[in-house]
Residue, then its C-alpha position, 0 to 999 in steps of 0.5 A: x473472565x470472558x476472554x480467559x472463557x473464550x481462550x478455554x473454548x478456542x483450545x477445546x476447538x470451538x472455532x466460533x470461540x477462535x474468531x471471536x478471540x482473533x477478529x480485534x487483530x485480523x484488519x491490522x494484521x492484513x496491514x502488517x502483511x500488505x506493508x511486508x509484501x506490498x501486494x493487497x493480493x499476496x497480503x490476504x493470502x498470507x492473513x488466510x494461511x496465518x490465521x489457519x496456521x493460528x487456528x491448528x496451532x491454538x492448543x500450544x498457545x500457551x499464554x506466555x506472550x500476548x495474542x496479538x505478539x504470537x499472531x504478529x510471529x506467525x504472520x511475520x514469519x508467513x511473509x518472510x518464508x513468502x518474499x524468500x520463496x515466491x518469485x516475484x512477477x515479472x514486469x508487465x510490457x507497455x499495453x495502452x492501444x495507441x499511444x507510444x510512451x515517451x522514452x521513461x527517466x527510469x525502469x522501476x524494480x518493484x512492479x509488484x506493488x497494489x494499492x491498498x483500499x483505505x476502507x480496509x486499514x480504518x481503525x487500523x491507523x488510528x490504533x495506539x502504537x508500542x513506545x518504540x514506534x518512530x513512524x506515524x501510521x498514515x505516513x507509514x501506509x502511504x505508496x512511497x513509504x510502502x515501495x521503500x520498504x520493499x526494497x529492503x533486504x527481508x529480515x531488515x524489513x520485518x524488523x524495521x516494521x515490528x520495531x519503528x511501525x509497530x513499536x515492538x520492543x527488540x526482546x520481542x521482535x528477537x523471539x518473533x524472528x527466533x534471533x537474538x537481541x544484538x541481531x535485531x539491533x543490527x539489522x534495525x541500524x541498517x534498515x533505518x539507513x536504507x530507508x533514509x536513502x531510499x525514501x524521496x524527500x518532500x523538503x519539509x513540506x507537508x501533505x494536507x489533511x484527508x478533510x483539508x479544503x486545500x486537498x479537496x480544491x487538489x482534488x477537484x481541479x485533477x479531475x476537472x484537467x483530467x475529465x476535459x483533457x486540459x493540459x494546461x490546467x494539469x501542468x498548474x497542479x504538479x511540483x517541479x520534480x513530480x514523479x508518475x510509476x505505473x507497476x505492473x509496468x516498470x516505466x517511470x517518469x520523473x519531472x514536470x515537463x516529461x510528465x506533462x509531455x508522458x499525459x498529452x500523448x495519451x490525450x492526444x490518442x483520443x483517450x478520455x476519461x471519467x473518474x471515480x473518486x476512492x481513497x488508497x494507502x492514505x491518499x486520494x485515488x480514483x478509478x479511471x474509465x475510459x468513455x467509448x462510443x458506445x457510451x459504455x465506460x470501462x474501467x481501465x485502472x486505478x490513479x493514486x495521488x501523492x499531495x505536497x502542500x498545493x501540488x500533486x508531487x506523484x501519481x500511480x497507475x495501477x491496473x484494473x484488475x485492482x478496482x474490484x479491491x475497491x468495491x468498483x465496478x470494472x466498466x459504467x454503462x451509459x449514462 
């Protein structure tokens, strides 16, 4: 009886009525466009112009799929005309004073990518999921899950993320996309082979829990090498085939030894650190800022770590424009 009130209410125009109706769907609908786009940015754009386009069209909602369903059409909808039409940032040319980067393993294609703050997605994660979901919800946040969804063509991506993600039923996703079910279905077969392509393997070894001790130790022995510049102690911590992306740059770093000799040429241009622990897209994070002798530590970027048992198997440098996102403050006075 309330929610058919407040369904009459919204309808009339009562906007208080409208937000009271669509605020249980706003935060897993901000995921839904961050995992489409894979920018925070771009997702809280399209989340706005998705509810207002929600909210101008709400006198012919008329009930015949849920709430959730139609809003998840229109934002889906939002993004897809988003990817086709905006185009995408280019590169960023390499920026840190002083230090000449080693040659990189490889250039990366997704330099649009932002990390999204954990903060944002809780409740979100632990939501219930449709019976055709395949993927777990903090697996299916996470940076790599997120980078390889970029790469897919649009239409396979939506749908990839409707059915396996969200576990939409494929005569859901067909009205959704305004396609028909044996379309769905074929895209669906295609995205889950690209995905299976792109995606690095971790061979079975699974990531510790955000609570495990042994994430925790991780943690602390990163920002111990880090803070003090210990090479060394650094090189303890990565797997063999450890991976370092830094978008909005392309450069990329694979392996323990380039990785190690990528580090020790930023310690050896005098740059030191103080970290700032956060949590982004699942995993440990940490606001970087650079000490000054000033005192005064400005923030120049954001780290996010990818665990792999005992070891950090990836990390991803993100600019500073992103700390704001994080609720951290883009320079530390003096202590």
């Amino acid at each position: 009886m309330v929610a058919g009130d407040l369904m009459s209410r919204a309808r009339a125009g009562d906007g208080e009525a409208f937000r009271e109706l669509i605020e249980p769907y706003r935060r897993e609908l901000q995921v839904h466009c961050y995992r489409m786009l894979g920018s925070f940015q771009d997702a809280e754009d399209i989340l706005q112009e998705t509810l207002l386009a929600a909210w101008q069209g709400f006198g012919e909602f008329q009930g015949r799929a849920s709430l959730r369903t139609w809003l998840y059409r229109i934002a889906t909808n939002r993004c897809l005309n988003a990817r086709r039409s905006a185009g995408r940032r280019p590169a960023k040319a390499w920026d840190v004073p002083g230090v000449e980067p080693p040659e990189p393993t490889q250039l990366g294609e997704i330099v649009w990518l932002e990390p999204f703050p954990d903060a944002l997605a809780e409740g979100v994660v632990e939501a219930p999921l449709g019976p055709a979901a395949r993927y777990e919800q903090t697996e299916a946040i996470s940076l790599a899950f997120v980078t390889a969804l970029q790469l897919l063509p649009p239409r396979q991506l939506a749908v990839l993320i409707l059915r396996d993600v969200l576990g939409f039923h494929a005569d859901e996703v067909a009205a959704m996309l305004d396609s028909t079910v044996e379309s769905v279905k074929s895209a669906l077969k295609r995205a889950r082979a690209g995905m299976q392509y792109r995606r690095p393997t971790t061979d079975g070894e699974p990531r510790p829990a955000s609570d495990a001790p042994a994430q925790e130790a991780i943690v602390a022995r990163f920002v111990r090498a880090w803070e003090s510049a210990d090479v060394d102690a650094l090189v303890a911590l990565l797997t063999d085939d450890v991976f370092v992306s830094m978008p909005p740059m392309p450069f990329e770093y694979r392996g323990r030894d380039v990785v190690v000799g990528f580090c020790a040429e930023i310690f050896r241009a005098g740059r030191r650190f103080d970290l700032i622990a956060t949590r982004a897209n699942g995993q440990p994070a940490f606001g970087a800022y650079l000490r000054t002798p000033t005192g005064i530590r400005y923030g120049t970027g954001l780290y996010v770590l990818t665990l792999t048992c005992d070891r950090i198997s990836a990390m991803t440098r993100f600019d500073n424009n992103v700390l704001a996102s994080f609720g951290l403050p883009r320079s530390i006075p003096s202590p």
